[in-house]
Every structure is written in C-alpha cells, then in structure tokens.
DRENTORKOL-3810 file (N, C-alpha, C; in nm, 4 decimals):
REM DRENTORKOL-3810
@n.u->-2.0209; n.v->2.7309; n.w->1.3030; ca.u->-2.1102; ca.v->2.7781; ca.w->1.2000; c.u->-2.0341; c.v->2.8410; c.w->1.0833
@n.u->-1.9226; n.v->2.9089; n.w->1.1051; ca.u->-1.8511; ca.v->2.9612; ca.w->0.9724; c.u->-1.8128; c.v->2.8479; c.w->0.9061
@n.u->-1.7625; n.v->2.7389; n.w->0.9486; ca.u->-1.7232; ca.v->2.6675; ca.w->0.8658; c.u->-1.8132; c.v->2.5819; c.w->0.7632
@n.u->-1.9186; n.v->2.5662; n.w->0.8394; ca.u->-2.0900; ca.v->2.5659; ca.w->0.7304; c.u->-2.0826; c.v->2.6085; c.w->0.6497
@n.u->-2.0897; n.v->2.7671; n.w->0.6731; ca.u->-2.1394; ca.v->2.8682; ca.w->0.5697; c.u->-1.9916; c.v->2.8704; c.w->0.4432
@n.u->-1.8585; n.v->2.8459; n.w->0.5282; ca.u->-1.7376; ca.v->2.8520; ca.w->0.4178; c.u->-1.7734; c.v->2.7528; c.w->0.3014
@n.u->-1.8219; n.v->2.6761; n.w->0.3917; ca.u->-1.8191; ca.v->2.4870; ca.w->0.2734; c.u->-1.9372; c.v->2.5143; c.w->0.1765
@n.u->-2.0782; n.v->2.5695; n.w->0.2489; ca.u->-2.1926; ca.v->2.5810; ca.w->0.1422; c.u->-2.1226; c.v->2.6923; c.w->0.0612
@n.u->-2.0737; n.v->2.8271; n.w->0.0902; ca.u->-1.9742; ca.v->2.9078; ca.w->-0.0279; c.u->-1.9611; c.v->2.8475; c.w->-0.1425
@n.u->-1.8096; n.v->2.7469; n.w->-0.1265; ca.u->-1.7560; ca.v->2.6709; ca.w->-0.2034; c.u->-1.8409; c.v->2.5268; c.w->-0.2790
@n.u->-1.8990; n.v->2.5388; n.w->-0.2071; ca.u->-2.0101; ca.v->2.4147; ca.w->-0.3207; c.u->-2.1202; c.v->2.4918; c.w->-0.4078
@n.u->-2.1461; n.v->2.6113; n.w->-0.3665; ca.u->-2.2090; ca.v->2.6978; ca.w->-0.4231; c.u->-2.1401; c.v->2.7312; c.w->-0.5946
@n.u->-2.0161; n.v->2.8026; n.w->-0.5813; ca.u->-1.9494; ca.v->2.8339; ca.w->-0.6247; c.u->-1.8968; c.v->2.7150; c.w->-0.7361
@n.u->-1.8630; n.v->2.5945; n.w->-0.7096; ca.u->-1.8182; ca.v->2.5167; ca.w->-0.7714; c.u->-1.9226; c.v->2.4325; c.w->-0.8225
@n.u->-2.0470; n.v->2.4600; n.w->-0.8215; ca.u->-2.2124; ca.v->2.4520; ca.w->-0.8988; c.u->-2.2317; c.v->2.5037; c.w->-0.9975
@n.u->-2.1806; n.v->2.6511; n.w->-1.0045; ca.u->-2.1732; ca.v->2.7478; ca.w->-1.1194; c.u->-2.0495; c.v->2.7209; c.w->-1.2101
@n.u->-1.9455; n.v->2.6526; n.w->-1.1684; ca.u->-1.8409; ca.v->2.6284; ca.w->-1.2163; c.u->-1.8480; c.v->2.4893; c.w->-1.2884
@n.u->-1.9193; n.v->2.4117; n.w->-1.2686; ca.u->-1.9520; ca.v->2.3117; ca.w->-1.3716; c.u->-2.0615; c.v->2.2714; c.w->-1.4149
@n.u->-2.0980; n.v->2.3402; n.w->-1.5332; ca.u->-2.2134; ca.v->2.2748; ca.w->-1.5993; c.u->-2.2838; c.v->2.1756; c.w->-1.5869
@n.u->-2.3633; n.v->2.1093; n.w->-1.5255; ca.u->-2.4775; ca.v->1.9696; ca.w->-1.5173; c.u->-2.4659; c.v->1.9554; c.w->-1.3979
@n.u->-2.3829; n.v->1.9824; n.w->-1.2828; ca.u->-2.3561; ca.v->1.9557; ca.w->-1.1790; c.u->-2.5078; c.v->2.0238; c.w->-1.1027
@n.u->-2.5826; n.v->1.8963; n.w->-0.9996; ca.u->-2.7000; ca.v->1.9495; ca.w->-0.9970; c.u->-2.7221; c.v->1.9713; c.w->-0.7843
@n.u->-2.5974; n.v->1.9128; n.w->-0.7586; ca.u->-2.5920; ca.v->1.9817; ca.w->-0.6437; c.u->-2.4582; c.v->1.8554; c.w->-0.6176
@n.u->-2.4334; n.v->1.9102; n.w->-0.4507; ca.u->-2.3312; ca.v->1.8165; ca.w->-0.3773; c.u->-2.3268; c.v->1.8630; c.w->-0.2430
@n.u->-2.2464; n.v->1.7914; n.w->-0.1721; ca.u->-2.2262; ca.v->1.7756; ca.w->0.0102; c.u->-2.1203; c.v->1.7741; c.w->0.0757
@n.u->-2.0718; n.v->1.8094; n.w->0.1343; ca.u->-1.9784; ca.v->1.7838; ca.w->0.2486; c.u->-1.9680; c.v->1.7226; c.w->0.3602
@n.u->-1.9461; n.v->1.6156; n.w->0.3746; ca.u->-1.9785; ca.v->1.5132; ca.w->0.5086; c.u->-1.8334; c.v->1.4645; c.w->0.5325
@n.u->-1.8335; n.v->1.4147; n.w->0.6731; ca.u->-1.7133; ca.v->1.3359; ca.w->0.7300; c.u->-1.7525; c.v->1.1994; c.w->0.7213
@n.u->-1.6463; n.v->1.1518; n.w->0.7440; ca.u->-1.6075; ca.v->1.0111; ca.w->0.6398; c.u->-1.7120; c.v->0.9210; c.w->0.7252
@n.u->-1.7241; n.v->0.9440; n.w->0.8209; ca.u->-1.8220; ca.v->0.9196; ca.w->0.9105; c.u->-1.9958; c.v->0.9211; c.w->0.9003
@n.u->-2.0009; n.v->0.9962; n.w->0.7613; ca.u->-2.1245; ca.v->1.0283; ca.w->0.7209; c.u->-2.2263; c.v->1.1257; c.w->0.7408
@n.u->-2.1337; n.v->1.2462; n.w->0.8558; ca.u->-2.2047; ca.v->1.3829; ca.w->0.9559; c.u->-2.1807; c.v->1.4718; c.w->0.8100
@n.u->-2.3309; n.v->1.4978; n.w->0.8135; ca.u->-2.3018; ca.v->1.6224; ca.w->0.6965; c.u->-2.2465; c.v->1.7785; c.w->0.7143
@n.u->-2.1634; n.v->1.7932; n.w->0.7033; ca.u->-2.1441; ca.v->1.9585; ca.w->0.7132; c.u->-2.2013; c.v->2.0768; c.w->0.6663
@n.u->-2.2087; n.v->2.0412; n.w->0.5242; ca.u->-2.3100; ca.v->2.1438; ca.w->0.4470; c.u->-2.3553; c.v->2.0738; c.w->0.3044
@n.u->-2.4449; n.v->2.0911; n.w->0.2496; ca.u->-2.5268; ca.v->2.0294; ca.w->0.1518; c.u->-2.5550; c.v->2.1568; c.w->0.0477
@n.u->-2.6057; n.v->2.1422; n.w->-0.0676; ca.u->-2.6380; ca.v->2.2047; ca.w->-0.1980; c.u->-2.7252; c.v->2.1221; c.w->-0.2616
@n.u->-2.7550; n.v->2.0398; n.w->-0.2079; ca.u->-2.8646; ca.v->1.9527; ca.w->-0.2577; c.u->-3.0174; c.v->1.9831; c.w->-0.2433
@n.u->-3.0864; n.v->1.9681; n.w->-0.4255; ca.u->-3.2196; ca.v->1.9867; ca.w->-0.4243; c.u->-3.3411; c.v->1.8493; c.w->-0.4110
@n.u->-3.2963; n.v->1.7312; n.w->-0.4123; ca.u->-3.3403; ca.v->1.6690; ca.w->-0.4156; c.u->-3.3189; c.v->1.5428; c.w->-0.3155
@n.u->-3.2135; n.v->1.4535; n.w->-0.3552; ca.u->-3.2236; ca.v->1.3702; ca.w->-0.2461; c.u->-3.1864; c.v->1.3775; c.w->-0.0912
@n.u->-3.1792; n.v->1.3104; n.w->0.0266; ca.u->-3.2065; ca.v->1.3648; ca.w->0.1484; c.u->-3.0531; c.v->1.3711; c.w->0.1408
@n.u->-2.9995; n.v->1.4677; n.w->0.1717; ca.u->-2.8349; ca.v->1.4657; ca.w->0.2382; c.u->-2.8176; c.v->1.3971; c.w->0.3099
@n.u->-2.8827; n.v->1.3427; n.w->0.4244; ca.u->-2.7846; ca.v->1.2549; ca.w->0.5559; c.u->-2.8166; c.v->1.1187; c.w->0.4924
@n.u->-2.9329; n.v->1.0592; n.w->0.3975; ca.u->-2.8841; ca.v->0.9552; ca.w->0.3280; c.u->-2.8085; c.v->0.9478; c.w->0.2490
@n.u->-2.7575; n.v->1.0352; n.w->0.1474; ca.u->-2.6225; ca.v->1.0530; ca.w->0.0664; c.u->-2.5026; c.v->1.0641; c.w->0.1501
@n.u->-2.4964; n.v->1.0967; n.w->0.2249; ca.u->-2.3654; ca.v->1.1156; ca.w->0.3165; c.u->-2.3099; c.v->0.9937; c.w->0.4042
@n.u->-2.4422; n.v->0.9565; n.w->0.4279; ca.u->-2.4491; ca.v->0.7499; ca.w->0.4724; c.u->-2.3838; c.v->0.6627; c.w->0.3868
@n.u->-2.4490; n.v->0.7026; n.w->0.2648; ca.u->-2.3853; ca.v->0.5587; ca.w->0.1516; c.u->-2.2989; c.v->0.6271; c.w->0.1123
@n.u->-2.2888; n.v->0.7697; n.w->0.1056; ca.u->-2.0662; ca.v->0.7997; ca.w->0.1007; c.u->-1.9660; c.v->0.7424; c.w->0.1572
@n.u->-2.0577; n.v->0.7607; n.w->0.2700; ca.u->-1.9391; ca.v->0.7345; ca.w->0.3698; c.u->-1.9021; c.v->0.5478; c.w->0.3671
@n.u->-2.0126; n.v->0.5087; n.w->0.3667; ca.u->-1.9926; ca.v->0.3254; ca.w->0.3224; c.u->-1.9706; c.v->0.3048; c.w->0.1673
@n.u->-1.9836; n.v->0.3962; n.w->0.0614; ca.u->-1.8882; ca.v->0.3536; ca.w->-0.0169; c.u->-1.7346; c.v->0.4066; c.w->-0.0371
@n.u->-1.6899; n.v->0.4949; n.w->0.0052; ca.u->-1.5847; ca.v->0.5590; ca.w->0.0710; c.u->-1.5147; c.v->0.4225; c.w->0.1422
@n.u->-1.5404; n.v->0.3954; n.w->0.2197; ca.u->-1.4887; ca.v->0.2585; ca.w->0.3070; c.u->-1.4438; c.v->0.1382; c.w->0.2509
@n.u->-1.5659; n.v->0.1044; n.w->0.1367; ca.u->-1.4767; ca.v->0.0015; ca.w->0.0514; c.u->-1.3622; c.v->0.0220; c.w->-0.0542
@n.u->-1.3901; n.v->0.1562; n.w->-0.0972; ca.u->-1.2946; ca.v->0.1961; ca.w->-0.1895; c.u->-1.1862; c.v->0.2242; c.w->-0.1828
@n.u->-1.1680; n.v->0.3387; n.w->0.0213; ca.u->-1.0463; ca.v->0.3051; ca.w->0.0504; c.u->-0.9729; c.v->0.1532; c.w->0.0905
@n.u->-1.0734; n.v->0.0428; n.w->0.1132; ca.u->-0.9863; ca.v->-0.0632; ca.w->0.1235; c.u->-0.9568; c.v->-0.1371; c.w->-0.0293
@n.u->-1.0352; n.v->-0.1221; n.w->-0.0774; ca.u->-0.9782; ca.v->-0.1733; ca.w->-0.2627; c.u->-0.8947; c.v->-0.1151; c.w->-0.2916
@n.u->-0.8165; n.v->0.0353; n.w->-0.2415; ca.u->-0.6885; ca.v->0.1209; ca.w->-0.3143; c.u->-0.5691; c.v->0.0620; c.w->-0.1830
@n.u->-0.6276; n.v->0.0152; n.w->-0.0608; ca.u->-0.5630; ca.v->-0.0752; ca.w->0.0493; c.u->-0.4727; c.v->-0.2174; c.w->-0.0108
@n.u->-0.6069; n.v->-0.2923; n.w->-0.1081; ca.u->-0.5801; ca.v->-0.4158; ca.w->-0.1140; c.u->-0.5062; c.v->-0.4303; c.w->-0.2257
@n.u->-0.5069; n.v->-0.3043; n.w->-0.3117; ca.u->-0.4503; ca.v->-0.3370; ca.w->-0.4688; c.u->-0.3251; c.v->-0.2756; c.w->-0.4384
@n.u->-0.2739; n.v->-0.1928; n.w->-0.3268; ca.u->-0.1480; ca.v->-0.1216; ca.w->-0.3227; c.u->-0.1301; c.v->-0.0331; c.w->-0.3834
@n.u->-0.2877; n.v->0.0493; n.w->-0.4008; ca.u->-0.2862; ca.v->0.1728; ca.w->-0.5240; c.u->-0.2424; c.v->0.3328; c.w->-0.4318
@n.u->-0.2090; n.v->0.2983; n.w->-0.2820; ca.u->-0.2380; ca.v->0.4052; ca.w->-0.2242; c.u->-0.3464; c.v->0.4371; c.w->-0.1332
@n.u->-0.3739; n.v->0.5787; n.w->-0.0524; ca.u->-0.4973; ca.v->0.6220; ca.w->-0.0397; c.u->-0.5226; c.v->0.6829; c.w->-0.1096
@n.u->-0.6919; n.v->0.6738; n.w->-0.1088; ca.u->-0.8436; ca.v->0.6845; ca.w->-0.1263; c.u->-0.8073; c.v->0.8456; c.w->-0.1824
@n.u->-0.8693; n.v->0.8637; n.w->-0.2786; ca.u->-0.8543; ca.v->0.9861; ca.w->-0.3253; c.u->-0.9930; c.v->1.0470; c.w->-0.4264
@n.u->-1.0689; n.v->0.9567; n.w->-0.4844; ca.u->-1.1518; ca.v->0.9762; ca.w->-0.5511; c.u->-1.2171; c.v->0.8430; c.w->-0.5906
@n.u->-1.3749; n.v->0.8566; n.w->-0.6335; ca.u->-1.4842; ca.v->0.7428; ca.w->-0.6346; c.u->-1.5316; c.v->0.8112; c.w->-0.7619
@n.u->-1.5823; n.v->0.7285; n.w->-0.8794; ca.u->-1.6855; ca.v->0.8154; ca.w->-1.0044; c.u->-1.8041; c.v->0.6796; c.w->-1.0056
@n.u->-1.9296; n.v->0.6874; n.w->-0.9805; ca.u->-2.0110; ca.v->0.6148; ca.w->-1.0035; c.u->-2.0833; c.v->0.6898; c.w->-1.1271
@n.u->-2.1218; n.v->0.6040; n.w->-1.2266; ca.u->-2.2164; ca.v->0.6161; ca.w->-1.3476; c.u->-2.3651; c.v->0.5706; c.w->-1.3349
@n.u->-2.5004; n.v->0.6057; n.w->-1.3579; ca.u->-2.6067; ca.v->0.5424; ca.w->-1.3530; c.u->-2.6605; c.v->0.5747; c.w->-1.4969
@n.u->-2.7620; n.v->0.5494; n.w->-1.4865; ca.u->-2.8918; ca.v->0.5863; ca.w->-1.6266; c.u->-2.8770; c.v->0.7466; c.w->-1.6331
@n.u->-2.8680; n.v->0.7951; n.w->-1.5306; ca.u->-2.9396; ca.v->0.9186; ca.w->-1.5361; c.u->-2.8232; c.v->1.0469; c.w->-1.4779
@n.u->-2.7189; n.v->1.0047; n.w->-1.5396; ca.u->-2.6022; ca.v->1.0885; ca.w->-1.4231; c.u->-2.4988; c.v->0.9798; c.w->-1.3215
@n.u->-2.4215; n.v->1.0461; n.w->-1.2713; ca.u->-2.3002; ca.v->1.0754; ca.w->-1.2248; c.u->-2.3073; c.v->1.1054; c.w->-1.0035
@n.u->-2.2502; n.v->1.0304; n.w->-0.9773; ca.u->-2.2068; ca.v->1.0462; ca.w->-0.8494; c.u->-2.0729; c.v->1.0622; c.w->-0.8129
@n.u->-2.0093; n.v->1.1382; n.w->-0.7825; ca.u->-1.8718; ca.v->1.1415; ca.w->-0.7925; c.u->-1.8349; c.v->1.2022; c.w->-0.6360
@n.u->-1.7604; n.v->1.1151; n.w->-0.5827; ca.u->-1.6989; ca.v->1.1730; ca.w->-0.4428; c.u->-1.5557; c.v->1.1528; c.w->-0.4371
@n.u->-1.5079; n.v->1.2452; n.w->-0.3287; ca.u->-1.3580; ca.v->1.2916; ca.w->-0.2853; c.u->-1.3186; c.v->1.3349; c.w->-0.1789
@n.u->-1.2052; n.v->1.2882; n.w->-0.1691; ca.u->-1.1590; ca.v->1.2703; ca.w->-0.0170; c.u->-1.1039; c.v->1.4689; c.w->-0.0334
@n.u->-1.1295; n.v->1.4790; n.w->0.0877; ca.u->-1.1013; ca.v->1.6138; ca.w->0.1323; c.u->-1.0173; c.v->1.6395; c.w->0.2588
@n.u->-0.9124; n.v->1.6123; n.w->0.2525; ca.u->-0.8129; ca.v->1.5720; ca.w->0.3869; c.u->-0.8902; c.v->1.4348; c.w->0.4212
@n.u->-0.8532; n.v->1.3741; n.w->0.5615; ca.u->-0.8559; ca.v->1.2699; ca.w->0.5584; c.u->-1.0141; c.v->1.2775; c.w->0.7044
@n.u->-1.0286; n.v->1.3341; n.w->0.6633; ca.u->-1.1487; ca.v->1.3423; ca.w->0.8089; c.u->-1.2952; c.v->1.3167; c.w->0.6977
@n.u->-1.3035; n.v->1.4179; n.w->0.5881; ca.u->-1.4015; ca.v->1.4923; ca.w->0.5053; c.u->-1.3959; c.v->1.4121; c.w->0.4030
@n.u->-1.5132; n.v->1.4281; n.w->0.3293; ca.u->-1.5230; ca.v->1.3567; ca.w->0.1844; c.u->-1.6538; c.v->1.5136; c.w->0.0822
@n.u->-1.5830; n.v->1.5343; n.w->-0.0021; ca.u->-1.6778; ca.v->1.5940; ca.w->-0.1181; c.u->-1.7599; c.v->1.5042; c.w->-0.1823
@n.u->-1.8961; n.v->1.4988; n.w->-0.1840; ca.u->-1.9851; ca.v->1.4028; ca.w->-0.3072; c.u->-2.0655; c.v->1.5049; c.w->-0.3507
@n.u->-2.0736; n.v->1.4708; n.w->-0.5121; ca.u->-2.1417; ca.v->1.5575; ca.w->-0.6297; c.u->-2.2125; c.v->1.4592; c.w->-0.7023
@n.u->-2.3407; n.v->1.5650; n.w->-0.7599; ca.u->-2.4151; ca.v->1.4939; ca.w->-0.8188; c.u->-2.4340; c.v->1.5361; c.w->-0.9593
@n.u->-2.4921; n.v->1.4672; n.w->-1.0254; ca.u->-2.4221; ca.v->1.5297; ca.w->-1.2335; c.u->-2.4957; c.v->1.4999; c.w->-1.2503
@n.u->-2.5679; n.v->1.5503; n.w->-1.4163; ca.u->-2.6301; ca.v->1.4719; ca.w->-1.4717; c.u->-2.5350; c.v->1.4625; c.w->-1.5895
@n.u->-2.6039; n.v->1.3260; n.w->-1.6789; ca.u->-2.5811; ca.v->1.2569; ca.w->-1.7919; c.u->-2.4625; c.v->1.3440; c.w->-1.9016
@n.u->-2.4874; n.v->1.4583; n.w->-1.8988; ca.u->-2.4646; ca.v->1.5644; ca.w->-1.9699; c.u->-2.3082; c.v->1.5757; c.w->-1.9245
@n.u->-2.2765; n.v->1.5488; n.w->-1.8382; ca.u->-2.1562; ca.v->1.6258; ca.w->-1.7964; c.u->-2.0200; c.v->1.5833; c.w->-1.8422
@n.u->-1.9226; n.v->1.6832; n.w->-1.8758; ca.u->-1.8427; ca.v->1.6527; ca.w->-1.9102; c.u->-1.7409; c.v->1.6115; c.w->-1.7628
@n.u->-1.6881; n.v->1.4496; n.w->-1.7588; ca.u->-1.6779; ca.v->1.4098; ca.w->-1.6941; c.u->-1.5357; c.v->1.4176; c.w->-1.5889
@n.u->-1.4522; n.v->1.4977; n.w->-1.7314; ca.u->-1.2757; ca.v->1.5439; ca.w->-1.7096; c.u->-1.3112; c.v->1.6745; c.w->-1.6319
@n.u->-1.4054; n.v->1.7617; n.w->-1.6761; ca.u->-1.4187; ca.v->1.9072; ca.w->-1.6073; c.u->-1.4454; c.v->1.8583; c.w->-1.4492
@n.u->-1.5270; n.v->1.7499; n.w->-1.4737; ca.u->-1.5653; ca.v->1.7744; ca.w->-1.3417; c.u->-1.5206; c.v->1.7392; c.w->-1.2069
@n.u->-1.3782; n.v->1.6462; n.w->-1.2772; ca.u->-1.2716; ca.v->1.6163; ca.w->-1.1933; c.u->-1.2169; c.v->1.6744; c.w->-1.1596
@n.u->-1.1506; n.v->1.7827; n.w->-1.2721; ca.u->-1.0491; ca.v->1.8936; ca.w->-1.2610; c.u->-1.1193; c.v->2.0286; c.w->-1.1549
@n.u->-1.2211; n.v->2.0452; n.w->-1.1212; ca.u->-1.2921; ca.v->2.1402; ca.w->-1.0704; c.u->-1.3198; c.v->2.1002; c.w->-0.9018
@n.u->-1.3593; n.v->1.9734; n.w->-0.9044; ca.u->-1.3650; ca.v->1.8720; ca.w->-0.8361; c.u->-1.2402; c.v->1.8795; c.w->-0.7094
@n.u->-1.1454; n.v->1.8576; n.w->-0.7577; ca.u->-1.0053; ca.v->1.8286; ca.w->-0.7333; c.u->-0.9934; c.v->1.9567; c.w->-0.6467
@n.u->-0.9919; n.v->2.0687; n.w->-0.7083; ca.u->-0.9669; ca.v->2.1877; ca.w->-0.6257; c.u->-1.0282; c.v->2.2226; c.w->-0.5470
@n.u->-1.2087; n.v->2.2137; n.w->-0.5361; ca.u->-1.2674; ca.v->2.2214; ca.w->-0.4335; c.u->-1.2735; c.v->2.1434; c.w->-0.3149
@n.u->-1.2121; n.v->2.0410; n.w->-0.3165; ca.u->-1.1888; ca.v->1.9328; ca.w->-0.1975; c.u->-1.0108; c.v->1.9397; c.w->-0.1692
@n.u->-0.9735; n.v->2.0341; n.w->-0.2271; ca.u->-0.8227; ca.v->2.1109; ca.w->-0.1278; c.u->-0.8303; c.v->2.2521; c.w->-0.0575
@n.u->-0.9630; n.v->2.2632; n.w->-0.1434; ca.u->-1.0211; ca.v->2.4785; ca.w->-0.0710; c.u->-1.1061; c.v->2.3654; c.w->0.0757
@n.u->-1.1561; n.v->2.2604; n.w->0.0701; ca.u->-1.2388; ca.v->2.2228; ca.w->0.1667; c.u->-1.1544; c.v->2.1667; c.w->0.2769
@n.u->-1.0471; n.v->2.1142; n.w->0.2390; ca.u->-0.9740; ca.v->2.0883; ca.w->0.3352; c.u->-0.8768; c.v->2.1636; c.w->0.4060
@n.u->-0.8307; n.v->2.2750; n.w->0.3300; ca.u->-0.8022; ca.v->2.4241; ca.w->0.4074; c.u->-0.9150; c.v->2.4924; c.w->0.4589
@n.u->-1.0217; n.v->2.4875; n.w->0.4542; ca.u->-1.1059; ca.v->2.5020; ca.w->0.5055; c.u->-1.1322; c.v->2.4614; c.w->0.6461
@n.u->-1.1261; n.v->2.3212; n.w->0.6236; ca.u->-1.1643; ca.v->2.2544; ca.w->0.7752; c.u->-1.0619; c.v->2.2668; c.w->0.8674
@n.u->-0.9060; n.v->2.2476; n.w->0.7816; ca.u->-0.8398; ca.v->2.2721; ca.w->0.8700; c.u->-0.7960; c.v->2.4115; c.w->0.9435
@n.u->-0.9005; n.v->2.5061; n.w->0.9171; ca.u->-0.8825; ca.v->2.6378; ca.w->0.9434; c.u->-0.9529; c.v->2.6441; c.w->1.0653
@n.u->-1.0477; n.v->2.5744; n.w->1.0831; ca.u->-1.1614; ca.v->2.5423; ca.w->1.1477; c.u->-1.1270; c.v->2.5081; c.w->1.2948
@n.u->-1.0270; n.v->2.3783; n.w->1.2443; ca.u->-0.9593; ca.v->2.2984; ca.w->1.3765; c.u->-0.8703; c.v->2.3938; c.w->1.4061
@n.u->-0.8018; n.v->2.4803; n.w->1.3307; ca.u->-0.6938; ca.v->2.5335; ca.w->1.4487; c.u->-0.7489; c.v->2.6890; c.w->1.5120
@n.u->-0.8612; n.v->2.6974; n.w->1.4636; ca.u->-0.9223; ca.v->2.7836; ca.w->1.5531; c.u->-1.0299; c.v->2.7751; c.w->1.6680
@n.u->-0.9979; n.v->2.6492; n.w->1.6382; ca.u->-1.1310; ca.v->2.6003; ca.w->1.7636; c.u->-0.9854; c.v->2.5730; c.w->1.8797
@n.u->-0.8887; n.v->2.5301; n.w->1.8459; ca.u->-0.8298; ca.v->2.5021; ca.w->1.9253; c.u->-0.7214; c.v->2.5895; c.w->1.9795
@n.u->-0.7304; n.v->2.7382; n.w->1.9145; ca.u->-0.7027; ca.v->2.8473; ca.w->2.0014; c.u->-0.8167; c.v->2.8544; c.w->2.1321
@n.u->-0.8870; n.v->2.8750; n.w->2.1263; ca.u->-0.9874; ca.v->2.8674; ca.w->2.2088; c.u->-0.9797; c.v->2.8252; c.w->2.3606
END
C-alpha cells in the first residue's frame, strides 16, 4: 500500500507541475494498475492499451536498432497521450490536453518516471527484507 500512495503522491504532484495535464497512471507493462489520477476514462482500460501499445513500440525501437523503449507521444483532436517506461517492469501514461506545451511535458515527464522507478524499486527491496 505505500507504494500506491508514493506513486498517487508523485502523479499528484507532477499534475500541478504541468499545465493541461488532466490526469495519468501507473501500471506494469503488463497492464496492473498501481495508482491512477485519472478523472475520466476507466484506468484498467488505459493501462490495457498501454501496455499493448508499449509492446509494439518496444519492438519498433527492437526492429529499427533504436534501443529500448523509453517513451511513446500519441496526438489526437483533443489532446495528447504520452507514456514512459519507468524501469523496466512499470510504464508512466499521461493525459494532456490540446493546450500543452509538449517539451514541458517531456521534461517533467522524464523525471517522474525515474522518482517512479526509485520508487518501485524501494518497494522490491523492502518486500524482500521481509
């Protein structure tokens, strides 16, 4: 449960920290949500099609020899979907609207999915004192 409440913290926090940003999630790559900030659409369906677009993207950065998977930016009519790998278990996805400046929200972005992955991994090595 702390590690819930650490992750909703930090998505909290990094809500106020970028303008248009109208919520986001924390799920494993797997699609298990950890913690959500979301007002509108259902989290465990956002965390579903993360996690399956997550999958192709790490194999397109597979197939092009770009590396791993590090970041996704989808554009629509109406806003911005933007997800990130958070160590290699976790993925960050955010939701924007139209408005947003799109560099901030990388740069903001970026740091909260390295606080999330010290996070989790704080998680694992205390479960495994145990």
């Amino acid at each position: 449960m702390a590690l819930e409440a650490d992750v909703l913290a930090e998505l909290r926090s990094l809500r106020a920290r970028v303008p248009h940003l109208t919520g986001g999630l924390v799920a494993s790559v797997d699609g298990l949500v950890v913690a959500h900030d979301l007002s509108g659409p259902e989290p465990e369906g956002v965390a579903a099609l993360t996690a399956a677009a997550l999958g192709v993207a790490a194999r397109i950065t597979e197939a092009t020899e770009c590396g791993g998977f590090r970041e996704l930016l989808v554009r629509g009519d109406r806003g911005y979907i933007a997800a990130y790998a958070a160590g290699g278990a976790m993925a960050l996805a955010l939701v924007a609207g139209p408005g947003s400046n799109v560099g901030r929200l990388h740069l903001e972005a970026r740091r909260s999915s390295r606080r999330i992955e010290d996070l989790v991994d704080l998680a694992l090595q205390r479960q495994e004192r145990k």
